[in-house]
C-alpha positions in Angstrom: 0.1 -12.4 -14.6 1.2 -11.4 -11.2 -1.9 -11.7 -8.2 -2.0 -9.4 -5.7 -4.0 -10.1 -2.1 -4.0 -7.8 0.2 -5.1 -8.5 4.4 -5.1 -7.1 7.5 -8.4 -4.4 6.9 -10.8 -4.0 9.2 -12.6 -1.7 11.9 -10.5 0.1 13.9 -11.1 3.5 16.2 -9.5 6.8 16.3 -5.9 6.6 17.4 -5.6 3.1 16.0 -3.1 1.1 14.7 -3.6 -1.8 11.2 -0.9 -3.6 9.4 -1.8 -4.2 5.5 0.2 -7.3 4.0 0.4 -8.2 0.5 1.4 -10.6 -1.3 1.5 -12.2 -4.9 0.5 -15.7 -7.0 2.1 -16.1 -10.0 5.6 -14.2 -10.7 7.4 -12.9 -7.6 7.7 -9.3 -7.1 11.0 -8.7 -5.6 12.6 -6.5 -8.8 9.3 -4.4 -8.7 8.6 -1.1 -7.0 5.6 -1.8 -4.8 3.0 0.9 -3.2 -0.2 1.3 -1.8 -3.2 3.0 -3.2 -6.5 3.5 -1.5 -10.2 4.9 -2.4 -12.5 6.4 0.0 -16.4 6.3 -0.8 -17.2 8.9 -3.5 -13.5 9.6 -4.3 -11.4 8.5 -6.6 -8.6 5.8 -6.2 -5.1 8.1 -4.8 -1.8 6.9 -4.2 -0.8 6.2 -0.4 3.0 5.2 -0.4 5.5 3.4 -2.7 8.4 1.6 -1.8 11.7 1.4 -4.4 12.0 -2.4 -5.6 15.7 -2.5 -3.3 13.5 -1.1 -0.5 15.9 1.9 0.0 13.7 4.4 -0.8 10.0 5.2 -0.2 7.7 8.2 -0.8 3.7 9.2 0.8 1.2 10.9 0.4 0.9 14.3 2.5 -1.8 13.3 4.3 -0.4 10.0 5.5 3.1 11.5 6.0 4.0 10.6 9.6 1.8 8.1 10.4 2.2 5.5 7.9 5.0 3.7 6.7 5.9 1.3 3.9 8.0 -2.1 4.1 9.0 -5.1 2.1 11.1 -8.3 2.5 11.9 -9.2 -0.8 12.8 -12.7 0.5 9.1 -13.3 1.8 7.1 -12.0 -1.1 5.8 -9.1 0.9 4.7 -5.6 1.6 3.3 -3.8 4.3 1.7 -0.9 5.5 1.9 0.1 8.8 -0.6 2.7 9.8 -0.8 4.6 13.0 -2.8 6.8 14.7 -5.5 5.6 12.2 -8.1 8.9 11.5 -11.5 8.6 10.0 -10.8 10.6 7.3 -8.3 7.5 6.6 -11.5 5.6 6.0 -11.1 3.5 2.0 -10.4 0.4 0.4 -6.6 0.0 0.7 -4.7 -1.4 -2.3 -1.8 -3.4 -3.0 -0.1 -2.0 -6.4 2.8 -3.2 -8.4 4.7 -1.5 -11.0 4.1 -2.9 -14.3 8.2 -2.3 -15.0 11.1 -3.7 -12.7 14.1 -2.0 -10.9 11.5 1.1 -9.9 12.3 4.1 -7.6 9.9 5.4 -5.2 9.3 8.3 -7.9 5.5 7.5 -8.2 5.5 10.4 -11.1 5.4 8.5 -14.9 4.7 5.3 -13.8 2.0 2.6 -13.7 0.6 0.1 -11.6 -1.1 -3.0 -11.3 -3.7 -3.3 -8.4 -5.0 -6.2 -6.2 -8.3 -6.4 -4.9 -8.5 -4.4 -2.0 -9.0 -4.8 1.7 -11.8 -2.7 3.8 -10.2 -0.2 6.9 -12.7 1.4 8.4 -11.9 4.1 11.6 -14.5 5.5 13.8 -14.6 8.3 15.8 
């Protein structure tokens, strides 16, 4: 089965900027729709951004709407996240996700995904 590692977390202040990379062992994710979950402390896990498996076509969350977005080269094995003006309430374990079916959309609605292990961002005030 696919393994998904996600890097680039850390500590960051208000008004920041983080790029998340991930990346797979095993099969190579290039016919997958790919996205990005995350799970602040006391909340449950919520979907940040998918990305279509072509790459033409992404969706986010409201909240990150904006200020994130959502990449892949196919050719590289990878996905990013690119978030900006970083807020505290943004705070969570970020996510790497794979859909468990190729040639996805960026429809998140009836679908399911596979996660990695997470990386930490933290943003202060």
């Amino acid at each position: 089965q696919v393994q998904l590692v996600e890097s680039g977390g850390g500590l960051v202040q208000a008004g920041g900027s983080l790029r998340l990379s991930c990346t797979a062992s095993g099969r190579p994710f290039s016919t997958y729709a790919m996205g990005w979950f995350r799970q602040a402390p006391g909340k449950e896990r919520a979907l940040v951004s998918v990305i279509s498996w072509s790459g033409s076509d992404t969706y986010y969350a409201d909240s990150v709407k904006g200020r994130f977005t959502i990449t892949r080269d196919n050719a590289k094995n990878m996905v990013y996240l690119d978030m900006n003006n970083l807020k505290p309430e943004d705070t969570a374990v970020y996510y790497c996700a794979k859909d468990r079916l190729p040639w996805g959309t960026a429809i998140p609605s009836g679908r399911d995904f596979d996660w990695g292990q997470g990386t930490q961002v933290i943003v202060s005030s």
